[in-house]
VOZAKE-796650 format. One record per residue: x, y, z of N, C-alpha, C, CB in turn. Coordinates in pm, whole numbers, plus 50000, padded with zeros to 5 digits. Glycine has a CB too. Layout:
# residues N
XYZXYZXYZXYZ;...
This chain:
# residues 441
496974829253696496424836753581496664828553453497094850953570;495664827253394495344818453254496424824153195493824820153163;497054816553038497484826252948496794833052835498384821352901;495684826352859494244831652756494154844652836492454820452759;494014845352970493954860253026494854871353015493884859753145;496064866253002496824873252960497564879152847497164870753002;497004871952718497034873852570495674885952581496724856652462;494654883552606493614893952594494194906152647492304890452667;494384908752790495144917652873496234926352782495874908652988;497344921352727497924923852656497424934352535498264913452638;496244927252450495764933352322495034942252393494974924552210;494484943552532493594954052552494204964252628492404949852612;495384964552656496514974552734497324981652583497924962852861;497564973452502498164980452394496854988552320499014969252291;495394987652324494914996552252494685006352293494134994252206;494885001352460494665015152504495455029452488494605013452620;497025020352474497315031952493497615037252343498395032852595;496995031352238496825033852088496085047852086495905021152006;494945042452194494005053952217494555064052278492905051052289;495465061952291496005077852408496995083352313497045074252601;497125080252203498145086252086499585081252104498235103052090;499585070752159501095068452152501525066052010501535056152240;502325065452041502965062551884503225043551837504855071751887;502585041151746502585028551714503695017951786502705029151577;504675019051718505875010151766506105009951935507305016451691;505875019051976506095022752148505225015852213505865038052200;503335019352149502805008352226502934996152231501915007952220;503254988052110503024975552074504464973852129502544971651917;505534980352177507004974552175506694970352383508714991052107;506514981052400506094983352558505364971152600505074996852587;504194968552549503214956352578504584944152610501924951952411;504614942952484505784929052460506424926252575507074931452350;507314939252591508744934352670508084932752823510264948152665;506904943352872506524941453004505774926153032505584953753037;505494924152887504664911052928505394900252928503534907652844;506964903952829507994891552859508664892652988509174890552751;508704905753047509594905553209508774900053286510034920253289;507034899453304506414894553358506124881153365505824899653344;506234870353243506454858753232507354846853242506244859353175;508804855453194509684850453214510744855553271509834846453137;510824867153312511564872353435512864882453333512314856053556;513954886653413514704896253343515544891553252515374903753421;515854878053208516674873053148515824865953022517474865053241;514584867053029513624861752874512964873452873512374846552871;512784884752934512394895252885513674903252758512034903453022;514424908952868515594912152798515784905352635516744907252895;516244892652675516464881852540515344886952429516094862652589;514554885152481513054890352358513684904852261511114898452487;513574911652352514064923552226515114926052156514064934752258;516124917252246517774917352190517684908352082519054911652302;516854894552066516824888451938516024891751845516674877351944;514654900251871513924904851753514824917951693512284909151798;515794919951767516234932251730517594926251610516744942251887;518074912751643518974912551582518074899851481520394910751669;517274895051477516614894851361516474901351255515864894251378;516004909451325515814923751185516924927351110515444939751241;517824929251197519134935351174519504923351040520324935551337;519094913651024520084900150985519174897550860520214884651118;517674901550840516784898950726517354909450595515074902250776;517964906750533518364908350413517384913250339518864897850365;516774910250302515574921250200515214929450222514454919350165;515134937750390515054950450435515784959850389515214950950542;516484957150296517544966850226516554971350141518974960650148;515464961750059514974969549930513754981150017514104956049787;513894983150134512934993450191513315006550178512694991750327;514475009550230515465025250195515375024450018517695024150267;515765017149968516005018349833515005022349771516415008049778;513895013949784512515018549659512095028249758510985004949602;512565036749865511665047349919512765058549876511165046150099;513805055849880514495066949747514105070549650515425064449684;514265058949603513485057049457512635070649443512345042149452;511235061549475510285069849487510255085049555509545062649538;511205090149607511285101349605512005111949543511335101849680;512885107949477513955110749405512635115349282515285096749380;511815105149269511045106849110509855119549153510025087949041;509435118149260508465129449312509035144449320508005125649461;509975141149449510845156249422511535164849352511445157849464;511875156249246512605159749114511515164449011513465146549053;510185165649035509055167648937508865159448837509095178848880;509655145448795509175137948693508105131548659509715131748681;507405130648841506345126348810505235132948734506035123048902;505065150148738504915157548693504665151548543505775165648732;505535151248485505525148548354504555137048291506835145848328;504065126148365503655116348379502315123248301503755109948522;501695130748397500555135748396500295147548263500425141048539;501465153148245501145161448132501205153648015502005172948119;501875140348018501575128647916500435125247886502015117647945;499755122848018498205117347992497595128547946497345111448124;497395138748003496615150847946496545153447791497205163148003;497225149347745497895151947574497925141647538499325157947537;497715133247576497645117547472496205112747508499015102247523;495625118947642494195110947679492765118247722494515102147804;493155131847698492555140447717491155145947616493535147447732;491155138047482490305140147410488775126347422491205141847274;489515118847532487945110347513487545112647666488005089847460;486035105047666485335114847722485695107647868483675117347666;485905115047942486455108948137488115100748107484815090048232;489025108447997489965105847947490625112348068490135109547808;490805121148104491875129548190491675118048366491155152448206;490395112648394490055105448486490785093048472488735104448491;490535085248335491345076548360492875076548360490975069448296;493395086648255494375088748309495225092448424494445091648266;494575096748517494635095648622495165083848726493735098748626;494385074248686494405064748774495675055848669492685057448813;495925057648539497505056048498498635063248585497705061848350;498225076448607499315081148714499245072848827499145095948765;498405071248880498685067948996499545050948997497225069449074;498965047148930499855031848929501115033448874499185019648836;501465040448821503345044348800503475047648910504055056948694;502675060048987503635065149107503615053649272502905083549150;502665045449239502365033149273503765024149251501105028649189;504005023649129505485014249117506685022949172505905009848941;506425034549161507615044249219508005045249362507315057849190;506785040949429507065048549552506555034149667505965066349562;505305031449600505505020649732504585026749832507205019449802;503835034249858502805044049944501785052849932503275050749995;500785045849945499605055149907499625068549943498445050849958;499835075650026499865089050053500585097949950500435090550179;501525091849868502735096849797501835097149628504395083949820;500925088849634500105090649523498725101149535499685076549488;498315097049651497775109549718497825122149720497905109549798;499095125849769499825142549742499615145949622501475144649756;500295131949503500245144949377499375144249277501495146549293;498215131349342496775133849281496375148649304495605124049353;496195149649414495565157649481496275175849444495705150949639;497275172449430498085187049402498055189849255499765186949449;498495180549135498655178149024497015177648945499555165649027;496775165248921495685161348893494095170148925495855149848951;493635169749029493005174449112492435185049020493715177649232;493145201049071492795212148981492845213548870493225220248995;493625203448748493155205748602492145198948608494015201848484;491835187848656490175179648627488955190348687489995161348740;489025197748791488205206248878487905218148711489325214349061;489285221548701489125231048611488925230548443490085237248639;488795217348432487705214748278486775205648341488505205748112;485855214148421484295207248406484395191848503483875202948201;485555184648529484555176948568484065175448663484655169048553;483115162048713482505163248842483235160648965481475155348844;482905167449057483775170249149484265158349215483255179049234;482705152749260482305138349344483405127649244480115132749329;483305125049116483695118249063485475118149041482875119348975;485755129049043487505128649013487825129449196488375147148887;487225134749279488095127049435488045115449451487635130349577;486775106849421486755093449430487555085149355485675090049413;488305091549220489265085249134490585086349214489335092148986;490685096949230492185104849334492195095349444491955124049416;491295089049508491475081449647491585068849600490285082549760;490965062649530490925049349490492275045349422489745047149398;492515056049314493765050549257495085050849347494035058149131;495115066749475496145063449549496215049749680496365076749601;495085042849670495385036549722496455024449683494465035649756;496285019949542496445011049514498375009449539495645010249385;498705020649591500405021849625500545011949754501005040349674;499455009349815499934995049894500144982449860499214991849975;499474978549698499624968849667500424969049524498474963449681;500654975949402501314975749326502454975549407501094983949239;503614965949360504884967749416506114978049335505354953249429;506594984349425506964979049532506794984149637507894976649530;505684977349702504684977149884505534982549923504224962949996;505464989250010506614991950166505384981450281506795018050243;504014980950239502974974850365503704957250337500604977250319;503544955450190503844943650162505344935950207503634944250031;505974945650265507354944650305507474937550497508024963150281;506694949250484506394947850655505294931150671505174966650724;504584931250621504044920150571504654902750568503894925050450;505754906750472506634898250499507724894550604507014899050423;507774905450661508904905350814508124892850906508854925050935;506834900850921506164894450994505644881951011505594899150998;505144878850859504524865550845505784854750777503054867250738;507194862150803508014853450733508174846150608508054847250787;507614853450506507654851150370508124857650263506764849850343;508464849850159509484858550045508844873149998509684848549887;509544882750058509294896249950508574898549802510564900249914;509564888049718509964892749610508044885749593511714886849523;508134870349637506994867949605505644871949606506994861749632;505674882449752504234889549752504304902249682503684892649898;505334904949611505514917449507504864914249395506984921049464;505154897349383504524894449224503234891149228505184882349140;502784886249381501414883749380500714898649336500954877849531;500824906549390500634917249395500214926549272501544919949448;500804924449153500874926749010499394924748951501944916548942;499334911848925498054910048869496464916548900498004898048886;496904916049044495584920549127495464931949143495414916149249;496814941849126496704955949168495954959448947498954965249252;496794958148918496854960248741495034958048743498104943948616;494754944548774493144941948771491524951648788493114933348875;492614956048954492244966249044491634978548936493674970849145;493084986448888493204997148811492434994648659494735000048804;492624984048580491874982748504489774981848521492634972448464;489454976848692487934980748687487714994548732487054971548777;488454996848807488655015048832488315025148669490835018448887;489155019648568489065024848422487875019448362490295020848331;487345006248370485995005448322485145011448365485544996048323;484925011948541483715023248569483665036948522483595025748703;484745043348512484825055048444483965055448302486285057548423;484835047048213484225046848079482255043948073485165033247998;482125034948129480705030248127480295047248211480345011548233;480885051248344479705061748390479895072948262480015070048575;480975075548226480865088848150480525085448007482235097548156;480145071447972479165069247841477805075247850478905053947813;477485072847996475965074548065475785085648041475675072348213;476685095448112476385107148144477425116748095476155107448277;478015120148016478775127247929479645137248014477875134047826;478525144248126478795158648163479845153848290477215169148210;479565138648317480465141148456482285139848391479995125048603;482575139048280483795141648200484255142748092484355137048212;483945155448067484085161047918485225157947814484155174947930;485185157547741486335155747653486985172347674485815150447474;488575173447570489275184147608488905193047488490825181347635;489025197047439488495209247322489665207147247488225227547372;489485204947099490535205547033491105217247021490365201046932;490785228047043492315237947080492985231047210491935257347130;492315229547306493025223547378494195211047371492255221547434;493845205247242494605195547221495895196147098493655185847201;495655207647048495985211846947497415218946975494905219346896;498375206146919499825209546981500785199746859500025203047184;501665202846821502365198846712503035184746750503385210046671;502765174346635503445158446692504935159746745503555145946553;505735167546725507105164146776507175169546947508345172746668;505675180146981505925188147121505715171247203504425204847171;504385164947140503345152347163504345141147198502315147847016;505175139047117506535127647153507185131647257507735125847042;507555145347252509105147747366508035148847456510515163647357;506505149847541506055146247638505905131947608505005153647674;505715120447518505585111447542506825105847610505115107047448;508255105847572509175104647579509605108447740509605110447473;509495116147780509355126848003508625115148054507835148348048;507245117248012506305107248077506375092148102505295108148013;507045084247975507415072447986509045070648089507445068047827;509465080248088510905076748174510525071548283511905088648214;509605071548379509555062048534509355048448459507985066148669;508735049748362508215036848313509455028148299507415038248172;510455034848201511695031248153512515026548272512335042548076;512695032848366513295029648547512655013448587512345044748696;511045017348607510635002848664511164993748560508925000248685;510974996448427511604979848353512814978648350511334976148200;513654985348413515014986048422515664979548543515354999048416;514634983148636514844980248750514214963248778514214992348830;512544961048697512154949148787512644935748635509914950448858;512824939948546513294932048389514014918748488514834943948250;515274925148525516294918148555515704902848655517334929448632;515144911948758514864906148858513624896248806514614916248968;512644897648725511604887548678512624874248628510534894848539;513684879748597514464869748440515044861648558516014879148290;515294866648666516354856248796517424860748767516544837948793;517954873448730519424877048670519874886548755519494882848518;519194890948864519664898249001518544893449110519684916848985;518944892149206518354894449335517344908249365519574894949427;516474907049451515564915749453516124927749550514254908949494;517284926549624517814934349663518774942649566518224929149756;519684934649505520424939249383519294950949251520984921749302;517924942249216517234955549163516934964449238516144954449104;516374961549370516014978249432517204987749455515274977849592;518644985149425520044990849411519744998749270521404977949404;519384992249183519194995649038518005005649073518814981748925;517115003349050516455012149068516805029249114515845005849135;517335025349279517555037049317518335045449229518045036349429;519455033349214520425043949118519935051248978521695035249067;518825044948933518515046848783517865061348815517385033848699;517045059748930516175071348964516625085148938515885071049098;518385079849010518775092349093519745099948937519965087149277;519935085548841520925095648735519775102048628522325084648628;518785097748657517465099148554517305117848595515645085748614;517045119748726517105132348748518015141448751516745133548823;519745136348802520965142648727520715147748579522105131848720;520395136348511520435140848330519495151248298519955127948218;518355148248395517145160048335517635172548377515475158848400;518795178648489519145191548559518295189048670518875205948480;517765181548710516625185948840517105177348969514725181048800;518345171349016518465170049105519695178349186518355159049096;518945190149263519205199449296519885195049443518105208149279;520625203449531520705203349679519345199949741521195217149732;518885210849745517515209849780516655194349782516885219249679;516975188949653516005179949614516575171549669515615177549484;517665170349696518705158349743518495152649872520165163049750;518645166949946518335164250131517255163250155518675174550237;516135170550083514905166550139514625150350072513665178650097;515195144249946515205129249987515565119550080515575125249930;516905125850081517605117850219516835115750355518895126150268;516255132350359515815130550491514355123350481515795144750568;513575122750396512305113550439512735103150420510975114250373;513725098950321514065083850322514455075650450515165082150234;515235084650535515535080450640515065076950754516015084650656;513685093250774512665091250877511645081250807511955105850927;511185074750690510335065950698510635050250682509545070050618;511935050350683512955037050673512745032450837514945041550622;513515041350904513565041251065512205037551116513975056151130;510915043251077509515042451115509655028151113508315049551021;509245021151012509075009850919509845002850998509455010550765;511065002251029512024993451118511654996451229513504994951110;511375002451328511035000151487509744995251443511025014251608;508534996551386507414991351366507844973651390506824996851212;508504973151268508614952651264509434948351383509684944251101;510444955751421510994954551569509704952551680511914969651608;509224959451686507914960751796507164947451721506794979151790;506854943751665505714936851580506404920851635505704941351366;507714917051594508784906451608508434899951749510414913051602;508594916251847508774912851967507484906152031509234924152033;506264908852013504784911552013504694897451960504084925351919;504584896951846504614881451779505274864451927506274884551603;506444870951896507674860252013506954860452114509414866352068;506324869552229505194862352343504144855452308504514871152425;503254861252170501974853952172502704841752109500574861052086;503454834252068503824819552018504004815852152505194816651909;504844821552276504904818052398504064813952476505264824552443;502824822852456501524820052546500804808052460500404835252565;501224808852327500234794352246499084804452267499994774052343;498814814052214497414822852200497044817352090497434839552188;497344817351973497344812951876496314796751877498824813351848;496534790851908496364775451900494874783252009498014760651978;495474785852108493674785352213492624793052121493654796852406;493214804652032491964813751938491484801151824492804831351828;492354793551748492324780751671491474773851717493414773351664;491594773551837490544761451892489074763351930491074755952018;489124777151995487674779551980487244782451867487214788452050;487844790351758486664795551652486734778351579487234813151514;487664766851561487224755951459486194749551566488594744451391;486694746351692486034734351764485024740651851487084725051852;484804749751906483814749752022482894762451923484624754852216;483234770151853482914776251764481684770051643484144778951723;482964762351568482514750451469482194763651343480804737951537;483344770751313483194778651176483904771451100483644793351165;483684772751007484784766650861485624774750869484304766350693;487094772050811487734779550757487554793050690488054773550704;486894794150606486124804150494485364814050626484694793650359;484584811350657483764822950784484884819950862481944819050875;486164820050909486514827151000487444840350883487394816551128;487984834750802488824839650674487704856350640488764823450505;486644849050648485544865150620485654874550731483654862350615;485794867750839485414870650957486584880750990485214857951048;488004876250977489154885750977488964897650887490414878650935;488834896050797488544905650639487404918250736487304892250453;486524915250762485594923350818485884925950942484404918850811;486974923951033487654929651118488674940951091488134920651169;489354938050969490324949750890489764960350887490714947850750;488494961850775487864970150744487454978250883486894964650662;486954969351009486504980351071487224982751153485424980551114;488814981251195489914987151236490154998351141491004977751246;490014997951017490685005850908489755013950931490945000950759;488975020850990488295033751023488685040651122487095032551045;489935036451211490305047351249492185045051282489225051351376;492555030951229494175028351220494795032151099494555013751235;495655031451086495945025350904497095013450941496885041050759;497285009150837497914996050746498384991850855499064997250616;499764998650882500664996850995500154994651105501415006051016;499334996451107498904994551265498144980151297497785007451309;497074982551157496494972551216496814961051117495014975251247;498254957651064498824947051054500114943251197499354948550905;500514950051259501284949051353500454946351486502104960451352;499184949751485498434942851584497754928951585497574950251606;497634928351469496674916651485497204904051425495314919651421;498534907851321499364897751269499854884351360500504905151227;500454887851484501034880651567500024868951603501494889051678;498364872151575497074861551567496604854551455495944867551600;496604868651322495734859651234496864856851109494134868251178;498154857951119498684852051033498964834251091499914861550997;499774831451157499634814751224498344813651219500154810851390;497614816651244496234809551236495604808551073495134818751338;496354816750959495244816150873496374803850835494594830550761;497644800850851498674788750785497864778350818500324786250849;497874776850999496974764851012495714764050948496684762751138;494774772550974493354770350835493684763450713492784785750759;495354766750656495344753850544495274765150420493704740050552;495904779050451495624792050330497164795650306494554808750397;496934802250157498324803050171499184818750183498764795250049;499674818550271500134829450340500504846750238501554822050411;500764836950099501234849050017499994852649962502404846549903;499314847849924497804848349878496984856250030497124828649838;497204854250096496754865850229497034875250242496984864650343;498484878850220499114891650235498504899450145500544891950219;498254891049986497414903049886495934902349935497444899149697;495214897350022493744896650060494004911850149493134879950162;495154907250273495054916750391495254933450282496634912350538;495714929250210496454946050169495054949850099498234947150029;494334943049997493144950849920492444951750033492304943849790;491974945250146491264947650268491294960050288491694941350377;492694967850344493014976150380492734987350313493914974250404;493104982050126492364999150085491174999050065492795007049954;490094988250080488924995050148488675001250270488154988250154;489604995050396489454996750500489585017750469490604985750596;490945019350412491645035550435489875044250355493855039050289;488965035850255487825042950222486565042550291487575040150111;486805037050378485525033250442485015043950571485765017650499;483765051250554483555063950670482915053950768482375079550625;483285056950858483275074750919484735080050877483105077051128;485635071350930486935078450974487815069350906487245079951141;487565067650759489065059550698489745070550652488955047350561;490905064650658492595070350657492595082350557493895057250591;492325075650395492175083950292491425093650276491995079150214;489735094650369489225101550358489355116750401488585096050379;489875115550538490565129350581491675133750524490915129750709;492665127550458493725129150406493455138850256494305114750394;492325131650180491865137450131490865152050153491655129450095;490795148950209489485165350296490815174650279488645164250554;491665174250379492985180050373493935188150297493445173450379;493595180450182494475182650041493705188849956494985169849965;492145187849986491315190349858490965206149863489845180249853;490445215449751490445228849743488925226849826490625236949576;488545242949894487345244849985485985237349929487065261149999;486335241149756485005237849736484425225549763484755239949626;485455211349769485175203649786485085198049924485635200149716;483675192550006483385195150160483525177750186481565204350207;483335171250281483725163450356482395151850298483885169750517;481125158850327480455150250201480165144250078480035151450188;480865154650020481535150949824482345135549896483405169149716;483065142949958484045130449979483295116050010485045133750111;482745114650097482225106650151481225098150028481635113550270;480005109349952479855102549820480085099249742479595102849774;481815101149719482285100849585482955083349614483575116149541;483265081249708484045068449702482935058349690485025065749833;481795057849745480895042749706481015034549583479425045349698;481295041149479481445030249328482435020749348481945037849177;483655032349420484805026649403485585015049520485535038249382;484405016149600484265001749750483674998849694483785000749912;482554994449601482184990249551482894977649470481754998449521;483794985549392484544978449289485984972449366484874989649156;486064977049490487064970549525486614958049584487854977949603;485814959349707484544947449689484974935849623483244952249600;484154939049483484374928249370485654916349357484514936649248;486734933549356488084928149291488254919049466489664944649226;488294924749550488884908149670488114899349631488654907649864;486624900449594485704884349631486054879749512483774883349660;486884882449382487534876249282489024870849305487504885149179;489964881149392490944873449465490644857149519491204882249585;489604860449646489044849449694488674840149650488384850649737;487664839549530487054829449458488344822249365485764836149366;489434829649326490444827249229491734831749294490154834649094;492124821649334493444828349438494414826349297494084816449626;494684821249206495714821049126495494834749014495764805749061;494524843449106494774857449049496294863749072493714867449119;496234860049185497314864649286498714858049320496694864749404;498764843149289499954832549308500334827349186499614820549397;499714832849039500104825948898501464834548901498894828748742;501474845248917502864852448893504174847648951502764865548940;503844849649079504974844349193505914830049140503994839249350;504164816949117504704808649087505294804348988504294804149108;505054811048841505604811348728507274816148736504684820148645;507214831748812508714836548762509524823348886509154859648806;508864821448988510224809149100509794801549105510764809449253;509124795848976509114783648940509994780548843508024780348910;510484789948771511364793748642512764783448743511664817148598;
């Protein structure tokens, strides 16, 4: 039996049982080890998981994963994020698709907070959501803001995808955090131009707020400016240090957590309540995240074994005869149409163990991929039939809004994400001026 036959075998036994609902890490962990007892017998099977296991155990930056997922919950459950939003409402609420773009300002704080689109998701969708529903605007237009902007929590850092990212493809954290910056900020800034240009057009799809509505005394206007800016005050507290080289990126995500957690002491709002239910998601999505790259490690260590890698290399350059660039498209448009019915995790832990070594050899540079694979992905989570965000959203959203709003409301905004990768692409030092500036320092 070839080992080309048995690298395929492999990817087509693990989807299967993707398809049967297993649970991520189980399939992809299962594949591995049966295919290392099968190759190399009980003593390189075994070995396989006992060293990806103590790999993990030994990668040092996995610390900033528990931490910024504290973080970020500490700021959610405590309601500060809350405040965020009653900031924008009162400082942005009088121009016209003002409450929209502010919006997508929330979401990129809770983006730096948390590290997970779903987590921007929830309190679009809970928060946001019904005051925009309930001054007028268009329906189609504020879900498609709510999805687009929560996506962008995979790539503003600090990633938890971008983390896993790095386990895998063996590259600095801190660096695909900074790639990450420019392009997410970019992201959010054409997200805010389409707004402005559609609701120049058309007035009605976002009204301005009524000056009674706005009509609130400058000192109430500060002490919300003052609530609202505190996450703000955390992230520069937290990432200041770490840009300057004056802590380690583990040492700020310490800061952070801690800043989070006295930020909500001082306000009265970190309750029992609020406490354990941090602990406990921090813990169950820490644990997730770690058997994932465990499984992923292990998965990776056979296909370098079989040299899958080098035989896929060889047909798509030589018997193939694609350039670099069309196979580079060619992956990109494989994401997307995994991302209609996986998400992130999945289908970076599947397909990593192939197209990361292969995009190094292509001659690309690995941190500059990780921000390609991640904007991929939040088109992939918008893309119907069945992307991630879209049901997530159906889910969350009040009756009135049906499964087709949904579905029409996101096209501008694949649209514009679109753009923003084939500007990544065309200009990779969108994405590597940061990195290389602060560790080049």
């Amino acid at each position: 039996m070839s080992y080309e036959f048995i690298a395929i075998f492999m990817f087509a036994t693990m989807m299967a049982m993707l398809l049967t609902g297993q649970r991520v890490f189980g399939a992809i962990g299962f594949v591995a080890v049966i295919a290392a007892l099968a190759l190399w017998g009980d003593r390189g099977g075994y070995d396989l998981a006992f060293s990806s296991a103590i790999k993990l155990m030994k990668w040092y930056p996995l610390l900033t994963l528990p931490m910024f997922i504290f973080m970020g919950y500490v700021l959610s459950e405590s309601k500060i994020a809350d405040d965020l939003y009653k900031m924008f409402h009162v400082w942005m609420g009088g121009l016209r698709g003002g409450l929209a773009i502010g919006t997508i300002g929330l979401m990129v704080l809770i983006s730096a907070m948390n590290g997970l689109s779903v987590a921007g998701m929830a309190i679009g969708a809970t928060i946001a959501l019904p005051e925009l529903l309930k001054r007028n605007y268009d329906k189609k237009m504020v879900t498609g803001v709510i999805q687009a902007g929560s996506s962008l929590g995979i790539l503003v850092p600090p990633s938890v995808v971008l983390v896993l990212y790095a386990m895998i493809a063996r590259q600095p954290v801190g660096q695909l955090w900074l790639a990450g910056v420019i392009p997410g900020l970019m992201m959010a800034g054409l997200f805010i131009l389409y707004i402005v240009i559609r609701c120049r057009i058309s007035p009605e799809l976002g009204p301005a707020l009524s000056p009674e509505e706005r009509d609130m005394p400058m000192r109430e206007k500060l002490r919300l400016l003052r609530a609202g800016l505190l996450p703000v005050g955390i992230f520069a507290v937290m990432m200041v240090p770490f840009v300057n080289g004056w802590t380690s990126l583990v040492e700020s995500s310490a800061i952070g957590a801690i800043a989070a957690f006295l930020a909500a002491v001082a306000k009265g709002r970190m309750t029992r309540q609020v406490f354990e239910v941090t602990i406990r998601q921090t813990l169950g999505i820490t644990c997730m995240f770690m058997w994932i790259i465990l499984a992923a490690l292990a998965f990776g260590a056979v296909f370098d074994g079989l040299g899958a890698v080098k035989a896929i290399e060889t047909l798509f350059t030589e018997k193939l005869g694609l350039s670099p660039w069309m196979i580079l498209i060619l992956m990109q448009l494989s994401f997307i149409l995994m991302g209609t019915f996986l998400d992130d995790t999945a289908m970076l832990v599947i397909v990593a163990p192939l197209y990361v070594p292969l995009v190094g050899a292509l001659g690309f540079d690995l941190v500059w991929y990780g921000v390609l694979y991640t904007i991929t992905c939040q088109i992939a989570y918008m893309t119907p039939p069945f992307g991630y965000n879209l049901f997530l959203m159906k889910a969350m959203a009040p009756p009135e809004i049906t499964l087709r709003d949904i579905y029409g409301s996101i096209v501008p905004f694949v649209l514009v994400m679109v753009g923003a990768l084939a500007l990544v692409m065309i200009f990779p030092q969108i994405a590597l001026w940061l990195p290389d500036y602060v560790y080049g320092k």
